[in-house]
C-alpha positions as CSV (number, residue, x, y, z in Angstrom):
1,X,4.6,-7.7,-23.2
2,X,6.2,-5.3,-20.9
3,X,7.6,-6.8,-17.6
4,X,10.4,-5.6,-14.9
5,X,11.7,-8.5,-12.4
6,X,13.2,-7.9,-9.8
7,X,15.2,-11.3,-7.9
8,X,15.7,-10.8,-4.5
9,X,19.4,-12.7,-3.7
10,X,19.8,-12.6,0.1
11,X,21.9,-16.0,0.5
12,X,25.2,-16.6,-1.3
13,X,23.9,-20.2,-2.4
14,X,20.7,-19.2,-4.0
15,X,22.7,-16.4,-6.6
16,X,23.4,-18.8,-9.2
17,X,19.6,-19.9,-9.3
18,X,18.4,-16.3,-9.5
19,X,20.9,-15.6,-11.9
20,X,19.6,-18.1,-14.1
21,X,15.9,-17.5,-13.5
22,X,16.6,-13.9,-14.6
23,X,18.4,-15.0,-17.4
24,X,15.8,-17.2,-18.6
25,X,13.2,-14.2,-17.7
26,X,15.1,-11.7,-20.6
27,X,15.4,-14.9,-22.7
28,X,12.4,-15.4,-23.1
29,X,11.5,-12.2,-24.9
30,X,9.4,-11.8,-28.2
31,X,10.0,-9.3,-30.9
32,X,8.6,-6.1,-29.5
33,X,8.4,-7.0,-25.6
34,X,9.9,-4.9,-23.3
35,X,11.5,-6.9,-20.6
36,X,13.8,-5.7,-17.2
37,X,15.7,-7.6,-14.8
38,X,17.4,-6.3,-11.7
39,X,19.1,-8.7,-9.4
40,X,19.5,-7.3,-5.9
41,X,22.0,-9.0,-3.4
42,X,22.2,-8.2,0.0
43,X,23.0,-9.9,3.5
44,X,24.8,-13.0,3.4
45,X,24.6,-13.3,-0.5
46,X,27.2,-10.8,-1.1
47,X,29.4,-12.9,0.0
48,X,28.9,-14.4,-3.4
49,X,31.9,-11.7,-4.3
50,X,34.5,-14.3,-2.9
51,X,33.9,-16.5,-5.8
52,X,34.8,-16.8,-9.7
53,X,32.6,-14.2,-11.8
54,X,29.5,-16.7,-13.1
55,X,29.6,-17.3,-16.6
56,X,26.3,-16.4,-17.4
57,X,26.7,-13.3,-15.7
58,X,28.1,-11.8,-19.0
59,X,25.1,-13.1,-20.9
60,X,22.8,-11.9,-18.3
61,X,24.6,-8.1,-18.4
62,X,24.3,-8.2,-22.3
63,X,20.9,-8.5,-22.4
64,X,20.4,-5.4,-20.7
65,X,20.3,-7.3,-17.0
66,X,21.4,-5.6,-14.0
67,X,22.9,-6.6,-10.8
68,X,23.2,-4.7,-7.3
69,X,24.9,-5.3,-4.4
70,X,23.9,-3.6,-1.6
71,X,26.6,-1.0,0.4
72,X,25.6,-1.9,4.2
73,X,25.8,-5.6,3.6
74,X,29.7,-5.2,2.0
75,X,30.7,-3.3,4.9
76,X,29.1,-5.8,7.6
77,X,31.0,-8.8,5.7
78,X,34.0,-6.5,5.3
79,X,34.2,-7.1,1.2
80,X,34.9,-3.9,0.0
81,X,33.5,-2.4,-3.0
82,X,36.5,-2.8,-5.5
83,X,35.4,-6.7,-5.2
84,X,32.2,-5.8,-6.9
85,X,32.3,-7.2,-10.6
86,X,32.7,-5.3,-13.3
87,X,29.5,-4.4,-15.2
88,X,27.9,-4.4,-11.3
89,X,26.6,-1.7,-9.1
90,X,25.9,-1.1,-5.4
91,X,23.0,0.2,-3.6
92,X,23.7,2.2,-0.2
93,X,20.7,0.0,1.2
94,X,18.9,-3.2,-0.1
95,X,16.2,-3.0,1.7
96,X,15.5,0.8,0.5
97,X,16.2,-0.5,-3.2
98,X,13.6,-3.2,-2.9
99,X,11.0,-0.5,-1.7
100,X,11.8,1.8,-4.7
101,X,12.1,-0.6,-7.4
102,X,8.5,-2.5,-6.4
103,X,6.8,1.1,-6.3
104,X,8.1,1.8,-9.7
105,X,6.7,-1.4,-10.7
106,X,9.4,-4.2,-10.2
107,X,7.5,-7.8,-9.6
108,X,9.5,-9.1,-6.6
109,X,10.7,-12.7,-6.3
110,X,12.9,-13.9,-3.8
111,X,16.1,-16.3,-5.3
């Protein structure tokens, strides 16, 4: 199987759930499948950034996962980028991101 998911995180409380489903997502691979996961969090989720580092976000990374935070969002909640965790990346705009990462074949769901 080949599959790319993408989790939508716009809400600070829903990023540990998304986390997980995406975990769970690259977990559940079978020898030869080809699976992606992209987390992108934008608007009031960033704000996750104020907290501890998840655990499973290590797990997550080492499987090949991949998190984005999106640019605009960190400057309207004034959390600049240094706060990002390592291992993470920003976006200049989530909502651009989303677009891009569907058309190059990204299933969406939302955290």
């Amino acid at each position: 199987m080949t599959g790319k998911l993408l989790l939508h995180i716009p809400e600070k409380d829903r990023f540990s759930v998304g986390l997980t489903m995406a975990l769970n997502f690259l977990k559940s691979a079978d020898k030869g499948d080809l699976l992606e996961a992209r987390l992108l969090i934008n608007a009031q989720g960033v704000t996750i950034l104020e907290e501890e580092i998840p655990e499973n976000l290590a797990p997550f990374l080492e499987l090949g996962g991949q998190v984005f935070f999106c640019e605009n969002a960190l400057r309207a909640f004034n959390i600049p980028k240094e706060k990002v965790w390592p291992g993470c990346g920003t976006v200049p705009a989530g909502i651009r991101a989303l677009v891009e990462w569907q058309n190059n074949g990204f299933s969406y769901v939302r955290a």
